[in-house]
C-alpha positions as CSV (number, residue, x, y, z in Angstrom):
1,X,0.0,0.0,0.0
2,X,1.4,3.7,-0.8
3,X,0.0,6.9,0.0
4,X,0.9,10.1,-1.9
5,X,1.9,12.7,0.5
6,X,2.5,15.5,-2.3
7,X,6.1,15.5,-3.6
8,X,7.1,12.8,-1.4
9,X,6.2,8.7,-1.5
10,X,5.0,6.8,1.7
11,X,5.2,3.3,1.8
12,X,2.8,1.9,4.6
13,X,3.8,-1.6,4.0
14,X,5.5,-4.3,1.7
15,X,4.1,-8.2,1.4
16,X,6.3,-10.8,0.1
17,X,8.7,-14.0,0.5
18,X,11.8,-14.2,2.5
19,X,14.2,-17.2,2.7
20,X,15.6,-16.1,6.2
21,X,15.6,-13.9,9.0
22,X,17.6,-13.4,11.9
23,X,14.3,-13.5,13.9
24,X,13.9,-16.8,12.7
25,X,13.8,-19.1,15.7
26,X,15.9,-22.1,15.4
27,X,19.4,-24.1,16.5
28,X,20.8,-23.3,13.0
29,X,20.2,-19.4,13.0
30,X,21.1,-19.2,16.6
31,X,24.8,-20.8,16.0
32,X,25.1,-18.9,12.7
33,X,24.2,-15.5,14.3
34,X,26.4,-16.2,16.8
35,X,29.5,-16.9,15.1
36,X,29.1,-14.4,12.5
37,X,29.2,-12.0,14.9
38,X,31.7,-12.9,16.8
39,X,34.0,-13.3,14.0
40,X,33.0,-10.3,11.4
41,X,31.8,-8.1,14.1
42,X,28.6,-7.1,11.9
43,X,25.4,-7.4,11.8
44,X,24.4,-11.2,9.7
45,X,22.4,-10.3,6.5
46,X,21.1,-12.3,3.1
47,X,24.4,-12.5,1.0
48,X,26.1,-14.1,4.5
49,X,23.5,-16.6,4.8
50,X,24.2,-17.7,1.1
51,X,28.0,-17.9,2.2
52,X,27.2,-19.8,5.7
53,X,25.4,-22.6,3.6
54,X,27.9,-22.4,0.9
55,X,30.2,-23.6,4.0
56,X,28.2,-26.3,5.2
57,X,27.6,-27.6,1.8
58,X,31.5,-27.9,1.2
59,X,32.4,-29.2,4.5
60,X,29.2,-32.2,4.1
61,X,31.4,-33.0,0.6
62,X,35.1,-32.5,2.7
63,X,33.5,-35.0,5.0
64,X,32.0,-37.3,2.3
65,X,35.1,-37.6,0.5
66,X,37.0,-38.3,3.6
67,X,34.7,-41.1,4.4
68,X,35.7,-42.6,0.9
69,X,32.7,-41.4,-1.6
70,X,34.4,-42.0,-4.6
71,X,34.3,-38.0,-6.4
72,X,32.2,-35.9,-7.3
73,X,29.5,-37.5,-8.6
74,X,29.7,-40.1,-5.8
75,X,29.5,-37.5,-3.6
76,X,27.1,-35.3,-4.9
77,X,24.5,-38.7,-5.6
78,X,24.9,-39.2,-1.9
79,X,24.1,-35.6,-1.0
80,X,20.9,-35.8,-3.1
81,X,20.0,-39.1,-1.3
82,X,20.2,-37.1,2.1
83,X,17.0,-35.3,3.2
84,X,18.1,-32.2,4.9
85,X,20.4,-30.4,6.7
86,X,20.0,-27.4,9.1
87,X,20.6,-24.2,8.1
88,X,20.0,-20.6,9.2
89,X,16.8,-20.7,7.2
90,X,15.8,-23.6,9.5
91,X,16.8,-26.6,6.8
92,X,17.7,-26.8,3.8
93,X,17.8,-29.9,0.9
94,X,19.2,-30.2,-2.6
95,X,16.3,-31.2,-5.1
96,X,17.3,-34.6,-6.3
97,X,15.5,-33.6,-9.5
98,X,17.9,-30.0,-10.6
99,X,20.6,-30.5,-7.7
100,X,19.6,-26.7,-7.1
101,X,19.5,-26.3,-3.2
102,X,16.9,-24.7,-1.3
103,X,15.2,-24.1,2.3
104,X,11.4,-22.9,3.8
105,X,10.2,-19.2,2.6
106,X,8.4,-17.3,4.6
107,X,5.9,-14.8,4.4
108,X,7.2,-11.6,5.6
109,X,5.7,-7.6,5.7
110,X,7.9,-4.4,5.9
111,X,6.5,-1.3,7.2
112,X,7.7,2.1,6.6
113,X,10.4,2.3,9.1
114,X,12.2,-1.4,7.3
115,X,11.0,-2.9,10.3
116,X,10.7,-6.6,8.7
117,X,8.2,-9.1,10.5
118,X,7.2,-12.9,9.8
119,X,3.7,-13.5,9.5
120,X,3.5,-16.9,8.1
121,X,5.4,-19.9,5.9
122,X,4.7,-21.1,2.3
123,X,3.8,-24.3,1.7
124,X,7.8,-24.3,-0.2
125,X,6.9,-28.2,-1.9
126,X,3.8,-27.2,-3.8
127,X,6.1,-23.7,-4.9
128,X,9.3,-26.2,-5.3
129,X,7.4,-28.3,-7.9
130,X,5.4,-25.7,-10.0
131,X,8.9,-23.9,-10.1
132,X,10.9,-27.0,-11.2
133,X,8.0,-28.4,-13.8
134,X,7.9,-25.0,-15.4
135,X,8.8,-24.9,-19.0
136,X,12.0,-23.0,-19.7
137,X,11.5,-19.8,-21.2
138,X,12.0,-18.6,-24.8
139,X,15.4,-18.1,-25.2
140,X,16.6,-19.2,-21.6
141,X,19.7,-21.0,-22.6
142,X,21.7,-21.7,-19.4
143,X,18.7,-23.8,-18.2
144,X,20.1,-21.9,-14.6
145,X,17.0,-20.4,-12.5
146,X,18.2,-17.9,-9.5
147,X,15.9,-18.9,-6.5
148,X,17.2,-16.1,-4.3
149,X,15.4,-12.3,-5.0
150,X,18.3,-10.4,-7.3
151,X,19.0,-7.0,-6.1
């Protein structure tokens, strides 16, 4: 909702999907938020996240190798055979289907001041599997879909 205040734009509110955050009650975001601050001395945000995971994902194939999973397609079929891990965004899986990762979404407002609240959770398998049985689109050519909000 917007209301037009003259010259100048006011944004009541804004309604969308998140993938995380750091209210987001859980083990996983608790450690994370922890350690990130303690070690960067700033404040956790999106891109950080994607880099905590990016560990975790890299450490599951350090340990898989190390446990003798012969490379990495060995490794990665055993990955996709795994149901989830935990994550900051409370779990997270790779799609055994595209090998893309991803976690729960939740519902989210934003009010003037950037104060961001939760206010609910999508039901993230019926969005998975419209989003992985859409056609590609004409002239897509990577066949690569970003599943984080670009900005």
């Amino acid at each position: 909702m917007k209301k037009n205040l003259g010259a100048e734009l006011v944004i009541d509110a804004i309604y969308g999907n998140i993938p995380w955050h750091h209210s987001l009650d859980n083990a996983g975001n608790s450690a994370f938020l922890e350690v990130f601050s303690g070690k960067a001395g700033k404040q956790a945000n999106y891109f950080t996240v994607l880099g905590w995971e990016t560990g975790l994902l890299v450490s599951i194939m350090l340990q898989l190798y190390k446990d003798g999973q012969p490379g990495g397609a060995g490794i990665i079929n055993s990955m996709k055979n795994n149901t989830t891990w935990d994550s900051p965004r409370r779990w997270i899986r790779i799609d055994p289907q595209t090998q893309y990762t991803y976690g729960p979404s939740y519902q989210a407002t934003c009010s003037g001041n950037l104060d961001t609240v939760i206010t609910g959770e999508t039901d993230i398998d019926s969005a998975w599997n419209e989003f992985i049985n859409q056609p590609p689109l004409q002239g897509e050519s990577s066949g690569w879909r970003n599943t984080y909000l670009c900005v």
